[in-house]
C-alpha positions as MATLAB code, in Angstrom:
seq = 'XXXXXXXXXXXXXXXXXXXXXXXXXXXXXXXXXXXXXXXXXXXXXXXXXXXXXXXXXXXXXXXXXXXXXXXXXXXXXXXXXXXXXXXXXXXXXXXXXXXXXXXXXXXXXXXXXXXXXXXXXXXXXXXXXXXXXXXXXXXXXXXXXXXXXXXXXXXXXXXXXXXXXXXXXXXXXXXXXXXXXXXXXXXXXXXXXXXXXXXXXXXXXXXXXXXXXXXXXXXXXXXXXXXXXXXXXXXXXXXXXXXXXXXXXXXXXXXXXXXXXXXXXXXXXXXXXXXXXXXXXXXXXXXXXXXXXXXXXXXXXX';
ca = [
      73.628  157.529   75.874;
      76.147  155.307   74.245;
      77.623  158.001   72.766;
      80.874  160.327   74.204;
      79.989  163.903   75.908;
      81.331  166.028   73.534;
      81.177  169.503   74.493;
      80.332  169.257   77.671;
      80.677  171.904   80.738;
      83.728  171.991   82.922;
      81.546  171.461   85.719;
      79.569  167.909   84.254;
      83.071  166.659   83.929;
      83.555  167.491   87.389;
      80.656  165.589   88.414;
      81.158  162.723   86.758;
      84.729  162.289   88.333;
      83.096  163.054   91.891;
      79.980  160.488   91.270;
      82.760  157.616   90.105;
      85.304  158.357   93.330;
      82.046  158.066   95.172;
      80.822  154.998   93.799;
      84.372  153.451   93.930;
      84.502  154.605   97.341;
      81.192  152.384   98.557;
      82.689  149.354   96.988;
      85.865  149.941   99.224;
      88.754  150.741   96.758;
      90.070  153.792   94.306;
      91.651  154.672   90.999;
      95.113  156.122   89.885;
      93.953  159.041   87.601;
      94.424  157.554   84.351;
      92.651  154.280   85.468;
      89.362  156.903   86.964;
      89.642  158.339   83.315;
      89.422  154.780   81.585;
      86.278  154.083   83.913;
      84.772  157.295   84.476;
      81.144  157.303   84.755;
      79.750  158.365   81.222;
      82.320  157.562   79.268;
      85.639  157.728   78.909;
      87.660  161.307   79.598;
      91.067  162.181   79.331;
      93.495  162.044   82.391;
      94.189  165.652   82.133;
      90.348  166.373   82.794;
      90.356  163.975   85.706;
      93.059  165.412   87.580;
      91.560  169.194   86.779;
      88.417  168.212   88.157;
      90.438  167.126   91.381;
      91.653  170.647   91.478;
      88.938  172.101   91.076;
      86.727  170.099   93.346;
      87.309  170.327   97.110;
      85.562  167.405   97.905;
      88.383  165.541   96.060;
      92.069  164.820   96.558;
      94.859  162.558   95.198;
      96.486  160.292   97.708;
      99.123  157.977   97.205;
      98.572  158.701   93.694;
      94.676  157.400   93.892;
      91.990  159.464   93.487;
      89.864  159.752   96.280;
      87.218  162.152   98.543;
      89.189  164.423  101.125;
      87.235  162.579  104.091;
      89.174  159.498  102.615;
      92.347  160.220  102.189;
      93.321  158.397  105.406;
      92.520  155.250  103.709;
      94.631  155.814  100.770;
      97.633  154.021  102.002;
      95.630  150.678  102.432;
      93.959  150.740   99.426;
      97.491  151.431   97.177;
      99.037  148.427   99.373;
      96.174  146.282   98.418;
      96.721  147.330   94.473;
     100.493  146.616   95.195;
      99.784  142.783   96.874;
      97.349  142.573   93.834;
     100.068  143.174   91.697;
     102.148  139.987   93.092;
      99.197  137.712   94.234;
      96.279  138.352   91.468;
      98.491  136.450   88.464;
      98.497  132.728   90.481;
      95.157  133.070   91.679;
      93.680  133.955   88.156;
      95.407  130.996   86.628;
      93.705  128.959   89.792;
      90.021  130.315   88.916;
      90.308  129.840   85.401;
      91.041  126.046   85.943;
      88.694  126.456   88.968;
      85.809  127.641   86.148;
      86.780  125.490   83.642;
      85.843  122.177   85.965;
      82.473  124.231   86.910;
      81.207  124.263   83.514;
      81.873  121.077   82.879;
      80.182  119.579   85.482;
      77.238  122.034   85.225;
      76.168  122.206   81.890;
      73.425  124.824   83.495;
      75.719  127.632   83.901;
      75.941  129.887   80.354;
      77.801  132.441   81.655;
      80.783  133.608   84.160;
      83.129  136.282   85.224;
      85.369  137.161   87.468;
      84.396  139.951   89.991;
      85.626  141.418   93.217;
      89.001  142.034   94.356;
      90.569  140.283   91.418;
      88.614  141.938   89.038;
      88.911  145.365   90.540;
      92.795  145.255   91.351;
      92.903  145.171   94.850;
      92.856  141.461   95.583;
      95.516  140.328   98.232;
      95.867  136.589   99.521;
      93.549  136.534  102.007;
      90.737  137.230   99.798;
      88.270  134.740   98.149;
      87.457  135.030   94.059;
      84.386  136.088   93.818;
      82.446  134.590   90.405;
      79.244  136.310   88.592;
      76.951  133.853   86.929;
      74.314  133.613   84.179;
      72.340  130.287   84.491;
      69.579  128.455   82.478;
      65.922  128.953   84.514;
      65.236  127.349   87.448;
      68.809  126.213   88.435;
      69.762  129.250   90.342;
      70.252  127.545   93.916;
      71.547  124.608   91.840;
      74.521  126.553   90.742;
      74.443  128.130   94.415;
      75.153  124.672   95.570;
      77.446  123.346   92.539;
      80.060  126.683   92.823;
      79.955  125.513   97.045;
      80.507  122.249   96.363;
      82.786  122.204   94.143;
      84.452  125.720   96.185;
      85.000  123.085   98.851;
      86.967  120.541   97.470;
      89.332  122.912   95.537;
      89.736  124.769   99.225;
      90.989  121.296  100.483;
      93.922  121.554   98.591;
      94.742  124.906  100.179;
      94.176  125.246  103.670;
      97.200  126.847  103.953;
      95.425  129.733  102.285;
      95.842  133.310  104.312;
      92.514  133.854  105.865;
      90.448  137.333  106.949;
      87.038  137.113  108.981;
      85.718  136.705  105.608;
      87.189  133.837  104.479;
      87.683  132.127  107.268;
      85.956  128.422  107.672;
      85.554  125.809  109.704;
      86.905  123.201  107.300;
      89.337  124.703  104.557;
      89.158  128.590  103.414;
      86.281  130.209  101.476;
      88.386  130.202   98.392;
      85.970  130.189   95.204;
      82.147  131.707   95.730;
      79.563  132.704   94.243;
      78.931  136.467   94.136;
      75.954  137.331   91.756;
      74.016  134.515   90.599;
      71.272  135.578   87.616;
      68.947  133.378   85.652;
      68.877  134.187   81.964;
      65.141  135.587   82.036;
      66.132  137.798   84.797;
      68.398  139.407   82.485;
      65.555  140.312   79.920;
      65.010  142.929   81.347;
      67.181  143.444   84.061;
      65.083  144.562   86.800;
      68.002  147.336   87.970;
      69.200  149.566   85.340;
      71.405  151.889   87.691;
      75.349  152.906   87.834;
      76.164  150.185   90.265;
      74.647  147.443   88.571;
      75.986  148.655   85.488;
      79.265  149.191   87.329;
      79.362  145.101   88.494;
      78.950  144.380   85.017;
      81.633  146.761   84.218;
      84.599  145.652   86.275;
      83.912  141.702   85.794;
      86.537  140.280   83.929;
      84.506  137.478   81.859;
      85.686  133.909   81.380;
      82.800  131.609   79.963;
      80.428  132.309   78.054;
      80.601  135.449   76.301;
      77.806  135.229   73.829;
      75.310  135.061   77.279;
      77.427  137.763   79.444;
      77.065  140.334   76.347;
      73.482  139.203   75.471;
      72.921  141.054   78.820;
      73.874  144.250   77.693;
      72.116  143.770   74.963;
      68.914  143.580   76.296;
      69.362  146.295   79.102;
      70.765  149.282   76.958;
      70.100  151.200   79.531;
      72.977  150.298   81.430;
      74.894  151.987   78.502;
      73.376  155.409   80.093;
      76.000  154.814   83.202;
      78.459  153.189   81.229;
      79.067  153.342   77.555;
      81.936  151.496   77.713;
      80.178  148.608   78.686;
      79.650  148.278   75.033;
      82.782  147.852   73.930;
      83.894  145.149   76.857;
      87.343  143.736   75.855;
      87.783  139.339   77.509;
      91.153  138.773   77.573;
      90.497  135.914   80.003;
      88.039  133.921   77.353;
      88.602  130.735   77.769;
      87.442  128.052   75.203;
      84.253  125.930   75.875;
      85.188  122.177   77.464;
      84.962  119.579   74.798;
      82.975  117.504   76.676;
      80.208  118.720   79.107;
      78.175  116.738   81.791;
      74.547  115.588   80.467;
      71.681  118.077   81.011;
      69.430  114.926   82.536;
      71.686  114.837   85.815;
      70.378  118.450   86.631;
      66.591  118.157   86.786;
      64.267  121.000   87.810;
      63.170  119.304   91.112;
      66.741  119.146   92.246;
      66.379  122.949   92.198;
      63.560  123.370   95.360;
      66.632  120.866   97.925;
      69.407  122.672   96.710;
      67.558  125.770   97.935;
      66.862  124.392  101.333;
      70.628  123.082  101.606;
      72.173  126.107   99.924;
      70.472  128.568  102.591;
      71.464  126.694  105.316;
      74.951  126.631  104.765;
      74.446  129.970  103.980;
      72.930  130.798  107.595;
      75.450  128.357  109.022;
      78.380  130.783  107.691;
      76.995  133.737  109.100;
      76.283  132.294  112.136;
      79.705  131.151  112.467;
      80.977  134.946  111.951;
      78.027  136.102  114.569;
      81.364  137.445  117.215;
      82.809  138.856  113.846;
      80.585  142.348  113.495;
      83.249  143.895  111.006;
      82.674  140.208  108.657;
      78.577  141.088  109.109;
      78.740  144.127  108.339;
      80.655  143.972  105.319;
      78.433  140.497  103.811;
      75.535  142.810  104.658;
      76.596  145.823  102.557;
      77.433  143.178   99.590;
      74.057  141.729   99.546;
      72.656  145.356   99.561;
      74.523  145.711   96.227;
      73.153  142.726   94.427;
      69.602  143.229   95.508;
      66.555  142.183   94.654;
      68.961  139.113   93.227;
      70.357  137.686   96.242;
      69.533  134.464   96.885;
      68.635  134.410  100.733;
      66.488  136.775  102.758;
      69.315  137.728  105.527;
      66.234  137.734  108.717;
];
């Protein structure tokens, strides 16, 4: 229901908080109160109702101002400094991944569609991170634009090996700097074949920057997704940047580059992880990331 709960118990508001802390919680970060309130699964609720359903809740508790379960409160104090180093870091990298994006499309006249997502998206990125992008592609170019975003990823990571590093985004040759997080071609997105609060979470939190005719088209064919997240409806792009003036020609992308670029794009794929095979923290968390974009990740992990 795209439309606001009014009238609802006490008790549903309650729930709603404790579903959103929870589903924060699985992607690894939390909310101040008024930022839960702005997100809140269902719709958006007043501050005052999110911290009463902390008091009344026992599962919940605010830490370091967040919002967060009790059995998490330890981890309060890592997630506020990463909203703090976001708070100094996330301003040069988004001017970096909006130049970064603007070259992409460009070059790939394929890609219709892209936002921001992760860390910078979600307020908790820090230095060592990587920028994590969401696509919408033409059909058929999928592992095309797998390969194109690496490609490209590379060369712009050249110019900043000095980049702080994590077991994540450490490489051999420069720093995993600019990936690709969620690739989707445009038929997969009529109908999406997930209509459930994380997906329509992802969608959420990603701050677009190309393409917002395709990224809204989206929710416009999965109105389910409004069920979660009504707010989703209303998604504000302050990022938006203007179509290049010139794009590359269609012709240098055929559809039988698409079946090598699959073959190459998986195994530099199973190259990485193989490189982070002493690193079970690194697997661990690439394996819980791919559980989140399934069935629409691009490699089996076996």
């Amino acid at each position: 229901m795209a439309v606001g709960y009014l009238g609802e118990s006490s008790t549903a508001v309650s729930d709603r908080v404790r579903r959103t802390v929870a589903l924060l919680r699985r992607r690894g970060y939390a909310l101040t109160p008024s930022r839960l309130a702005a997100l809140c699964l269902g719709g958006p609720i007043a501050e005052a109702d999110v911290r009463w359903a902390v008091a009344a809740t026992p599962d919940l508790a605010i830490a370091e101002d967040l919002v967060v379960e009790q059995e998490a409160r330890s981890r309060a104090v890592e997630i506020r400094s990463r909203a703090l180093a976001h708070g100094s870091e996330a301003g040069r990298y988004l001017e970096m991944t909006i130049g970064f994006v603007r070259r992409l499309v460009a070059i790939a006249p394929f890609i219709r569609g892209v936002s921001i997502a992760g860390s910078l998206a979600s307020g908790g990125f820090r230095a060592s991170d990587d920028v994590d992008l969401n696509l919408i592609v033409e059909d058929g170019h999928r592992h095309l634009a797998y390969v194109v975003v690496n490609f490209l990823g590379l060369l712009h990571a050249l110019r900043h090996r000095g980049k702080p590093v994590d077991d994540l985004t450490r490489r051999p040759v420069a720093p995993r700097l600019m990936t690709a997080n969620l690739i989707l071609e445009r038929s997969q997105c009529r109908p999406l074949q997930r209509h459930d609060e994380d997906m329509a979470f992802e969608l959420l939190v990603a701050e677009p920057v190309f393409g917002l005719d395709a990224i809204r088209e989206v929710v416009d064919e999965n109105q389910a997704l409004l069920e979660h997240f009504p707010q989703l409806a209303d998604r504000a792009a302050p990022l938006l940047l203007d179509g290049p003036a010139r794009r590359a020609p269609n012709f240098l992308y055929p559809a039988l580059l698409e079946m090598p670029a699959r073959y190459l794009g998986e195994g530099a794929w199973r190259y990485m992880q193989w490189t982070r095979r002493h690193r079970p923290d690194a697997l661990a968390r690439v394996t819980y990331v791919r559980s989140t974009m399934r069935p629409y990740t691009l490699f089996d992990a076996g």
